[in-house]
Every structure is written in structure tokens, then in C-alpha cells.
Backbone as CSV, one residue per row, in Angstrom:
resi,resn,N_x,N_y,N_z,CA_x,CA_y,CA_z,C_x,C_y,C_z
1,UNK,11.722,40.905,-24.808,10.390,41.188,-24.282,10.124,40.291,-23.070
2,UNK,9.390,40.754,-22.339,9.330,39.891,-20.654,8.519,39.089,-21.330
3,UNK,8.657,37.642,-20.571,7.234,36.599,-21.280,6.268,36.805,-20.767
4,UNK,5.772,37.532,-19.893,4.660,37.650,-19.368,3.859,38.951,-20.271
5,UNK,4.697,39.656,-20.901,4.247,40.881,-21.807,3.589,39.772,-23.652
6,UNK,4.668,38.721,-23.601,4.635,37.569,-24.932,3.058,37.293,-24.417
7,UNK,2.813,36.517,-23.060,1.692,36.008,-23.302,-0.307,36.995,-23.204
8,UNK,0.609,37.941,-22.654,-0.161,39.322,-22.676,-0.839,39.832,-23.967
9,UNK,0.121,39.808,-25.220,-0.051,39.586,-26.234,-0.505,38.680,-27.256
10,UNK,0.049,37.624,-26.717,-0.821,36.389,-27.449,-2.734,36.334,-27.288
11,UNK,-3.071,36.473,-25.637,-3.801,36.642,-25.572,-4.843,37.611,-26.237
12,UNK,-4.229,39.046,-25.988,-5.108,40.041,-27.219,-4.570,39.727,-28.413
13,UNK,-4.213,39.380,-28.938,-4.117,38.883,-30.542,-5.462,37.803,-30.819
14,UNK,-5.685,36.972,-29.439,-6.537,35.997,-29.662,-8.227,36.434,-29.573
15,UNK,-8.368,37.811,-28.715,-9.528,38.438,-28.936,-9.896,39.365,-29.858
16,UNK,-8.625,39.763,-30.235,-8.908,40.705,-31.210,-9.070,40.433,-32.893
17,UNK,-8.635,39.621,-33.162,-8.185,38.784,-34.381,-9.651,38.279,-35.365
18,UNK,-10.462,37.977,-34.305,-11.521,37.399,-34.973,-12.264,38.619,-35.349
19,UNK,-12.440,39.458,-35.118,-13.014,40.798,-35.147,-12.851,41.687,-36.700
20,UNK,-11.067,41.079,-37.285,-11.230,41.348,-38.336,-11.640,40.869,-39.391
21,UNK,-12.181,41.863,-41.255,-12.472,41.377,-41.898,-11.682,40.476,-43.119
22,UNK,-11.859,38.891,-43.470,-11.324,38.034,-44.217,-9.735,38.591,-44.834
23,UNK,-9.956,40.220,-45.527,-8.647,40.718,-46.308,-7.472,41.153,-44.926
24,UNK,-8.239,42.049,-43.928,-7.454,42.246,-42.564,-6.778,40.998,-42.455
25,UNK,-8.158,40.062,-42.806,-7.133,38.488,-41.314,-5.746,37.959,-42.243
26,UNK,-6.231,37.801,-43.674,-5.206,37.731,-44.632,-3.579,38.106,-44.909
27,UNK,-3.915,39.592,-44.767,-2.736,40.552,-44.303,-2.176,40.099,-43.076
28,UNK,-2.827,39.995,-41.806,-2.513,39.787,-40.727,-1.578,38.671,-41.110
29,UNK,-1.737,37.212,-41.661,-1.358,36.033,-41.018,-0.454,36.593,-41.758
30,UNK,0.193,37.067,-43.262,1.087,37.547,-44.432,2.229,38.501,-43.187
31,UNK,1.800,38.934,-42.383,3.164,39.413,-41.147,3.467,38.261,-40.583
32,UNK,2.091,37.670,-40.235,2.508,36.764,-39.001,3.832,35.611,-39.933
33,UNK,3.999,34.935,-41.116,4.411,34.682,-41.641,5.693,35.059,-42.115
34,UNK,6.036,36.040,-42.343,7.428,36.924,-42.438,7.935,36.738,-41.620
35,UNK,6.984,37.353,-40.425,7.925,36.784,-38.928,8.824,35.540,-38.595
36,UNK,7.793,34.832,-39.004,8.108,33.417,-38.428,8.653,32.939,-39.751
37,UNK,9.643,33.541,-40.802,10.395,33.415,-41.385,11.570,34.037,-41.209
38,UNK,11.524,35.226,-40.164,13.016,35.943,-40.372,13.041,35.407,-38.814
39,UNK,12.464,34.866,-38.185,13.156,33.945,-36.712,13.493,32.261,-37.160
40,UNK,13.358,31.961,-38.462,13.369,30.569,-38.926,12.356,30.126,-37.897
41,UNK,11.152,30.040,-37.765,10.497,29.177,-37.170,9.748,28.442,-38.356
42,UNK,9.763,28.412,-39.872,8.784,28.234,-40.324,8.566,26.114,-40.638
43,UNK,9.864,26.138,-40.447,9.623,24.291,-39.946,8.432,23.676,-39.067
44,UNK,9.067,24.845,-37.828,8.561,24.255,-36.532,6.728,24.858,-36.885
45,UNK,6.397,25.825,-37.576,5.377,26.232,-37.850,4.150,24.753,-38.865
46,UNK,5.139,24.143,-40.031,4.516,23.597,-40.092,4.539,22.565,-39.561
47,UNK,5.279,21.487,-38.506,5.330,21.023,-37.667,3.910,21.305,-37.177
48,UNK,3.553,22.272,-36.342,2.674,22.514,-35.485,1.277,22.656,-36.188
49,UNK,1.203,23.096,-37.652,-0.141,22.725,-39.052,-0.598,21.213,-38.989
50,UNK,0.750,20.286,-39.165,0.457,19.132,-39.270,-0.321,18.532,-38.302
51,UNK,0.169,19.013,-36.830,-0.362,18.233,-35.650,-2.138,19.124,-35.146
52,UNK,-2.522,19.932,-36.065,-3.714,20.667,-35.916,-4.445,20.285,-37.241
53,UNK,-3.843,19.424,-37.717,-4.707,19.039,-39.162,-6.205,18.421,-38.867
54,UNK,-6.452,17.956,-37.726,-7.838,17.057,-37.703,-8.717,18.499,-37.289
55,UNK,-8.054,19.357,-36.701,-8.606,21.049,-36.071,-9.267,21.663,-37.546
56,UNK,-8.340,21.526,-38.854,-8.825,21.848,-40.244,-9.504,21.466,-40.561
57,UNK,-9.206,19.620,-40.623,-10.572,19.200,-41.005,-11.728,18.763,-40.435
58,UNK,-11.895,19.412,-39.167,-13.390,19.434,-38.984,-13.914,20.819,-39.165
59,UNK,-13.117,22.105,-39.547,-14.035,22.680,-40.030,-14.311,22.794,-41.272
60,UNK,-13.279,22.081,-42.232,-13.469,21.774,-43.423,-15.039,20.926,-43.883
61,UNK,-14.814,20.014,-42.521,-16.129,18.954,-42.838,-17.082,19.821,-42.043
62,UNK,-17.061,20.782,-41.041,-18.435,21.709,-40.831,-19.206,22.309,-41.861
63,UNK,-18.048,22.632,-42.587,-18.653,23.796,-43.653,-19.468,22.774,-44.712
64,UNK,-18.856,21.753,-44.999,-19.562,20.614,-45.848,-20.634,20.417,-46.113
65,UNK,-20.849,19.841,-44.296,-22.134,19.286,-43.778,-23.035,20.130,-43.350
66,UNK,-23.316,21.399,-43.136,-23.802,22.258,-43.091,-24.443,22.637,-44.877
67,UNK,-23.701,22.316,-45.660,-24.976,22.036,-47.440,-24.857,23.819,-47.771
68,UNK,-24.060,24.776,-46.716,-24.192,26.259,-47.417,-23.213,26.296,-48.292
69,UNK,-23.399,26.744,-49.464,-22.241,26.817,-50.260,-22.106,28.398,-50.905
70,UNK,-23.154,29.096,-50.456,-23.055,30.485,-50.977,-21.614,31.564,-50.674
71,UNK,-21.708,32.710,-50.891,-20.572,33.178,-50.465,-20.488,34.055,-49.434
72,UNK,-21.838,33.949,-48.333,-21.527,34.188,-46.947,-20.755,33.124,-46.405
73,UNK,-21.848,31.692,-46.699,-20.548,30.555,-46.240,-19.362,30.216,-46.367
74,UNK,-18.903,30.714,-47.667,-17.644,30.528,-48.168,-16.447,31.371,-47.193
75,UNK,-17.121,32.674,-47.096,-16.372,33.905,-46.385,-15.960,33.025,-45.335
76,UNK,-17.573,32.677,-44.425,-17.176,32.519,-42.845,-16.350,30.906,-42.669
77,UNK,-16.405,30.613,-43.884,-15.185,29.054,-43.564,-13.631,29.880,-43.460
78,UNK,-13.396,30.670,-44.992,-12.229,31.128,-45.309,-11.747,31.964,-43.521
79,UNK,-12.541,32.791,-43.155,-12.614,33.603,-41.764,-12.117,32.451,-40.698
80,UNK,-12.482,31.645,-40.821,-12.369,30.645,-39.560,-11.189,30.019,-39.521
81,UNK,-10.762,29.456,-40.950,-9.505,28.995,-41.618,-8.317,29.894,-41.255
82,UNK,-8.578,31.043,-41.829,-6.983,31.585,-41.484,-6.769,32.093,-40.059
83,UNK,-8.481,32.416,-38.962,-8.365,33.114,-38.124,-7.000,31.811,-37.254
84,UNK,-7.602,30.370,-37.801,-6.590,29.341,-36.567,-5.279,29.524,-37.311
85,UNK,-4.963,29.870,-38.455,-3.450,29.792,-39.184,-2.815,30.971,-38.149
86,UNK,-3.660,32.096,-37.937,-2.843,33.252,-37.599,-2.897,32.815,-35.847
87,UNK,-3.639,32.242,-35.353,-3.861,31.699,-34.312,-2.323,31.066,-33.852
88,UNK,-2.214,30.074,-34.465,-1.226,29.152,-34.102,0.270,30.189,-34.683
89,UNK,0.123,30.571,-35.357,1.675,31.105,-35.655,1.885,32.390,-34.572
90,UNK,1.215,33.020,-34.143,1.235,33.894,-32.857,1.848,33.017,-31.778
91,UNK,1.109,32.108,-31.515,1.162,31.208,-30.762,2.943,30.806,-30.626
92,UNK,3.143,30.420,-31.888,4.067,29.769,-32.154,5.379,30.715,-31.709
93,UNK,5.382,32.167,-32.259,5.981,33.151,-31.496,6.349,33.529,-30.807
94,UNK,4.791,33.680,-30.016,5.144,34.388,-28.302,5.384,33.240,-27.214
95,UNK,5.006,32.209,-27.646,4.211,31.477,-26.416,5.116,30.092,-26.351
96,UNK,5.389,29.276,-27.830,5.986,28.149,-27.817,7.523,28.558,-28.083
97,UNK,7.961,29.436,-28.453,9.545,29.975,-28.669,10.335,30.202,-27.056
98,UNK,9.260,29.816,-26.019,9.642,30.628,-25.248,10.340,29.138,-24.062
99,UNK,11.881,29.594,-23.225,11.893,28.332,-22.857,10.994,27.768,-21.603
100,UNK,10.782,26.903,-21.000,10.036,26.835,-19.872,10.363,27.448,-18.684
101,UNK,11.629,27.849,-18.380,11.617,28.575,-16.982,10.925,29.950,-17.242
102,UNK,10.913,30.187,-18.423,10.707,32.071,-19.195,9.269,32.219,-18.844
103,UNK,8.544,30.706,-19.525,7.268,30.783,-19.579,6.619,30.553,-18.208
104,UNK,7.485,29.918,-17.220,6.233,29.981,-16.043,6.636,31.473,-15.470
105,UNK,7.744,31.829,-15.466,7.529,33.629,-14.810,6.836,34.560,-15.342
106,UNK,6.520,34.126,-16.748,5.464,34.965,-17.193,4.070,34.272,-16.739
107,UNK,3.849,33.263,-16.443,2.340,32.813,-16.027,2.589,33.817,-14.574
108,UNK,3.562,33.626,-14.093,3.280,33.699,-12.322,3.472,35.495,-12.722
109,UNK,3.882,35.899,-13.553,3.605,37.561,-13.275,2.759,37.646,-13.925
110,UNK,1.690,36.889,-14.728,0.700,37.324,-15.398,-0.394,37.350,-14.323
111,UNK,-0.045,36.409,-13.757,-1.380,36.032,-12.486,-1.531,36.189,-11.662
112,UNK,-0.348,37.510,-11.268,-0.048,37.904,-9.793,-0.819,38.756,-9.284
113,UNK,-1.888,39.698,-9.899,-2.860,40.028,-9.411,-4.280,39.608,-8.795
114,UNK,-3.901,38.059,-9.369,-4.893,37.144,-8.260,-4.483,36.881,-6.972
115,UNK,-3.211,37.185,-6.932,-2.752,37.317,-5.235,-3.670,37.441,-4.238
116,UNK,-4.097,38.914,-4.762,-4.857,39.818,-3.734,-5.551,39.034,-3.606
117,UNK,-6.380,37.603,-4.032,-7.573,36.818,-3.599,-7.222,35.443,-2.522
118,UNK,-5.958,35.752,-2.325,-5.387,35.023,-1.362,-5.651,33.886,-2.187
119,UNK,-5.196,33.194,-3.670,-4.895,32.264,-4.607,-3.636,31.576,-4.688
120,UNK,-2.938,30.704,-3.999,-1.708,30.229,-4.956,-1.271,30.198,-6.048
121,UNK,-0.590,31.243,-6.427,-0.578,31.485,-8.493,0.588,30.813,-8.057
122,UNK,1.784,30.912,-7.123,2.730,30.596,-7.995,2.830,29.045,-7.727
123,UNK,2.323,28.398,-7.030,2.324,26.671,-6.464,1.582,26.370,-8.139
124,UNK,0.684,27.234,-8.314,-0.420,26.746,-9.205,0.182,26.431,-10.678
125,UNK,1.188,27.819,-10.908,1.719,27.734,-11.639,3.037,26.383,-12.487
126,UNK,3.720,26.298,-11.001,4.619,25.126,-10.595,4.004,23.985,-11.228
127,UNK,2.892,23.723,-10.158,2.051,22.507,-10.581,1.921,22.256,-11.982
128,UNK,1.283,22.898,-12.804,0.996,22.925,-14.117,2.063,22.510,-14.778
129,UNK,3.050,23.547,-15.053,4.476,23.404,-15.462,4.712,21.690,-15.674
130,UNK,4.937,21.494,-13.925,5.384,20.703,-13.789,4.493,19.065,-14.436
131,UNK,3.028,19.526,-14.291,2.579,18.582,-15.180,2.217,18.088,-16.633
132,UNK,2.696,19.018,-16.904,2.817,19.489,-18.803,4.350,18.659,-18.954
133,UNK,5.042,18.612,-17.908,6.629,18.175,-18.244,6.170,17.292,-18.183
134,UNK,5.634,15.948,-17.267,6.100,14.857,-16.849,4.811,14.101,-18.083
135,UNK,3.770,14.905,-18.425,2.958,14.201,-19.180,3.495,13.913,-20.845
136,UNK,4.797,15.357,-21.193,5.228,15.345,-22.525,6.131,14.221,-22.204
137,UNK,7.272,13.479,-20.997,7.925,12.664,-20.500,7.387,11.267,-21.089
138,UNK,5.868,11.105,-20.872,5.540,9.860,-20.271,4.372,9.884,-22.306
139,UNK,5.024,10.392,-23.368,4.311,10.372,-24.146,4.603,9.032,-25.003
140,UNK,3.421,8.538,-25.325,3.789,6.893,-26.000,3.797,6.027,-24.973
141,UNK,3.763,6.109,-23.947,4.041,5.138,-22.956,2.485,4.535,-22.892
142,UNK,2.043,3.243,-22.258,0.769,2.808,-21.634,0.330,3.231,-20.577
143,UNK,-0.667,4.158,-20.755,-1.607,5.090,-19.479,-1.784,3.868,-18.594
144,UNK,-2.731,2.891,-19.281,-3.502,2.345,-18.211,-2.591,1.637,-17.320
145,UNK,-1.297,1.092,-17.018,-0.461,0.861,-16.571,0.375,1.781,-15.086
146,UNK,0.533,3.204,-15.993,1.122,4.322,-15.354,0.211,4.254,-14.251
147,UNK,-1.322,4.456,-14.790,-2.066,5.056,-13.704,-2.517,4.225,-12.582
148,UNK,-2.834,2.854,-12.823,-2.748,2.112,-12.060,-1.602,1.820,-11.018
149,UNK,-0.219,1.984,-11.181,0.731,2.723,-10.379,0.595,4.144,-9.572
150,UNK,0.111,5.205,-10.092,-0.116,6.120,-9.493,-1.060,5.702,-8.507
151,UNK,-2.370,5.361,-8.297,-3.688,5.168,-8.281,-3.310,4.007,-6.492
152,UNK,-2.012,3.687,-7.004,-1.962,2.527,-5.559,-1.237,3.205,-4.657
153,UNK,-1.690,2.812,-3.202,-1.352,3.528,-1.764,0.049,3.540,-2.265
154,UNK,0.219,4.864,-1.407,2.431,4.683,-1.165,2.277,3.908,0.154
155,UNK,3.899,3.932,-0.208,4.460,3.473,1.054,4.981,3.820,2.031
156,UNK,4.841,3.886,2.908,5.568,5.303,3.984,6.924,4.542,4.056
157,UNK,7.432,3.662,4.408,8.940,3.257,4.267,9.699,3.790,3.112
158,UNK,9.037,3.393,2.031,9.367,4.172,0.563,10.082,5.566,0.578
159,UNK,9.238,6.233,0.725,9.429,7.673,1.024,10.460,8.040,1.719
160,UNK,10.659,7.285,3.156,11.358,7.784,3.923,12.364,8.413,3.390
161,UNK,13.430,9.092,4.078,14.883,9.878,3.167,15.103,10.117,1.793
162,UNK,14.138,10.512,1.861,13.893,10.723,0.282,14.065,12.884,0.137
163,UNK,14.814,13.184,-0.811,15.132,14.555,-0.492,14.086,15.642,-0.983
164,UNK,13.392,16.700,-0.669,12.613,17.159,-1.352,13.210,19.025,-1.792
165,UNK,12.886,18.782,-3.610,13.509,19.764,-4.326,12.637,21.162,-4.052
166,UNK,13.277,22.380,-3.761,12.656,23.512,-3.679,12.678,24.308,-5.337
167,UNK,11.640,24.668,-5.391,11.455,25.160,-6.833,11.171,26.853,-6.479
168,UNK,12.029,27.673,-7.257,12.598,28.929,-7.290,12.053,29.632,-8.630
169,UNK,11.042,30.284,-8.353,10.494,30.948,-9.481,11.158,32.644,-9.938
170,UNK,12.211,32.880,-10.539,12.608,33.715,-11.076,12.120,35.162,-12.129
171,UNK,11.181,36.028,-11.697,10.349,36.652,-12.216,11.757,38.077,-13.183
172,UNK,11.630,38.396,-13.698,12.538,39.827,-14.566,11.992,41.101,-13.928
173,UNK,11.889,41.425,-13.770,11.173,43.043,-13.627,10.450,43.385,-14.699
174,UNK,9.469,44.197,-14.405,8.232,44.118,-15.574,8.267,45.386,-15.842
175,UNK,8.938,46.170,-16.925,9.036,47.137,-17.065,7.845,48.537,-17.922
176,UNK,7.823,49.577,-18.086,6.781,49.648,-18.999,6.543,49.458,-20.091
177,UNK,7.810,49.174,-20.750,8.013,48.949,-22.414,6.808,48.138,-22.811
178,UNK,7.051,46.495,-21.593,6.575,45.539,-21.618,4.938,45.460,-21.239
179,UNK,4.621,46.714,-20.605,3.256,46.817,-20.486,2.737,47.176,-21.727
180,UNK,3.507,47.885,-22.354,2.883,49.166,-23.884,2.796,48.044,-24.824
181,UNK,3.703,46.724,-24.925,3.623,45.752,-26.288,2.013,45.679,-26.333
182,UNK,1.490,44.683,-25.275,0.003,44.239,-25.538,-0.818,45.691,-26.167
183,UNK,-0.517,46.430,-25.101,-1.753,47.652,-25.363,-1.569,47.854,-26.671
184,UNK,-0.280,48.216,-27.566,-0.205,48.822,-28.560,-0.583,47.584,-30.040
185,UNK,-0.304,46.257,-29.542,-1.132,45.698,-30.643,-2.396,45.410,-30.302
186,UNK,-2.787,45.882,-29.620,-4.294,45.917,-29.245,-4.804,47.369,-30.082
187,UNK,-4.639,48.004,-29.401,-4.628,49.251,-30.755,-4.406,49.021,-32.269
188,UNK,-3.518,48.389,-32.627,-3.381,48.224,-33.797,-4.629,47.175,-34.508
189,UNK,-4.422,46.203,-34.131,-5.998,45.404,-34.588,-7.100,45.990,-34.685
190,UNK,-7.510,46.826,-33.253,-8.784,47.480,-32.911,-8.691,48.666,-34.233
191,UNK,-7.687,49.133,-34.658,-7.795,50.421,-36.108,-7.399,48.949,-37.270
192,UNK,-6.938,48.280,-37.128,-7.547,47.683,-38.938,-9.091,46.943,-38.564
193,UNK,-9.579,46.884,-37.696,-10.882,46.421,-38.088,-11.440,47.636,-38.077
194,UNK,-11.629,49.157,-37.785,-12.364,50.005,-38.318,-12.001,50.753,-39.683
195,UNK,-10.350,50.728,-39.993,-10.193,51.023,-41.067,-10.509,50.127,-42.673
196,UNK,-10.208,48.797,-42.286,-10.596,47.859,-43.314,-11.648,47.302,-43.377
197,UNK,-12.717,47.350,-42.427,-13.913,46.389,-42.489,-14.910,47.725,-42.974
């Protein structure tokens, strides 16, 4: 699947999802789960539970502190609960399975219709990328240190002969298959929330 069709999808999964009712969202995550058992992701899945655990428990402690305990409240905790389980394992799918050169050609063909606004998608794109790398790089390290380095004048001697790398964004051809994925689980959500709710 083109990654730009992966994040096409992730995205309507992420609007559409909340829309269904508690047994829908249930079912839903019960695929999303299979899935991410017959790709072995389900390590890296809870890997990614663990590091969203404070995300649980604050709505664990919303629902708390809020004193509703009836079973509208109950619903709309349970609703909220699995909507982020099915959240993140989508996620985990389309979006984090994917390697980084895959994933910025899908940003830069996702966003290429901002062209027409005379936008830098693909510098923009680069940029990002590139600062998501150097920040996962520099993880554990002492900020206030780093930045205070950043933060001080260069040096123009420094610089001098110094070589500068051209970055080559490699897009696939975007075929229609890859247009029909999103639409068609968009369809599919949009009929279990009128068939099940």
C-alpha cells in the first residue's frame, strides 16, 4: 500500500472511529488486534500502551473526579478507553510500521495539493522528518546544555568547507487502488455506525 494511502487511512479511521457505538468500537479494536497479531506487532503494541499509560490514567482519573458513576458515565469512559486502544494500534499499523524514507513520501504526497498555495510541503516535510530524527538522537541527553549550544552565534570560519547534503524525496506513483483503501474504510465505519448504533 503507498504510505501516503497508510496515512490517508489512519487519518479517517481517526474521524470516523469515535462516531461508533461502545459494541462497534469493541469489535473494531478485536480486528484491530488480530491484525497486529498476524504482522507480530503485538510487543511493539504493548510497548506503545505502556508509554501512553499516563494518557489512561488521566482519563481514568477524569471519570473519577467528575463523581458520575451511572451508566451513561460508565459507557462514555469505556467509549473513550477503547476509542485510544483502537487509536494507537491503527496507528501502530499504518503509520509507525512504516520506515522513515516511506513515511515522508507519503507526507509529501499527502500534502501535495497544498502546492497549488505556493507552500513548501516538501522542505516542510524534510524539516520535520529531519527534526523528529535528531530530537529521537539527542533523547536522555541534557536540553539545557544542547540548547545553550544551539542558541550561541556560529562561526563563519567554522562553517567554511563544510559540504552540504542534498535530500531526494522519492515519491511511488499513487495509484487508484491506493486512493479506494481510505474511501473504502471510510465506508465501512460510516455503515457500522448506522447498522450497529
Amino acid at each position: 500500500m503507498h504510505p501516503a494511502a497508510r496515512l490517508a487511512t489512519f487519518i479517517v479511521v481517526a474521524v470516523f472511529t469515535p462516531q461508533l457505538s461502545c459494541a462497534a468500537l469493541a469489535g473494531f479494536c478485536l480486528c484491530l488486534l488480530c491484525l497486529l497479531a498476524a504482522s507480530g506487532c503485538v510487543r511493539a503494541y504493548g510497548k506503545l500502551l505502556w508509554h501512553s499509560k499516563y494518557v489512561l490514567l488521566a482519563l481514568s482519573l477524569a471519570h473519577v473526579l467528575s463523581g458520575a458513576f451511572d451508566s451513561a458515565a460508565l459507557r462514555s469512559w469505556l467509549h473513550s478507553t477503547l476509542y485510544l486502544l483502537a487509536l494507537l494500534a491503527a496507528l501502530l499499523l499504518l503509520v509507525l510500521s512504516l520506515p522513515r524514507d516511506r513515511l515522508l513520501s507519503g507526507l509529501v504526497t499527502l500534502l501535495r495539493p497544498l502546492g497549488a498555495f505556493k507552500l513548501p510541503i516538501q522542505s516542510f516535510c524534510v524539516r520535520t522528518m529531519l527534526t523528529l530524527e535528531y530530537a529521537a538522537a539527542l533523547r536522555g541527553q541534557p536540553w539545557r546544555e544542547l540548547l545553550a549550544q544551539v542558541t550561541q552565534p556560529a562561526n563563519p570560519a567554522s562553517s567554511a568547507g563544510t559540504e552540504v547534503e542534498v535530500i531526494e524525496v522519492l515519491t511511488p506513483p499513487w495509484r487508484w487502488v491506493d486512493r479506494a483503501v481510505p474511501v473504502a474504510v471510510g465506508g465501512l465505519l460510516a455503515g457500522c455506525k448506522y447498522m450497529l448504533n
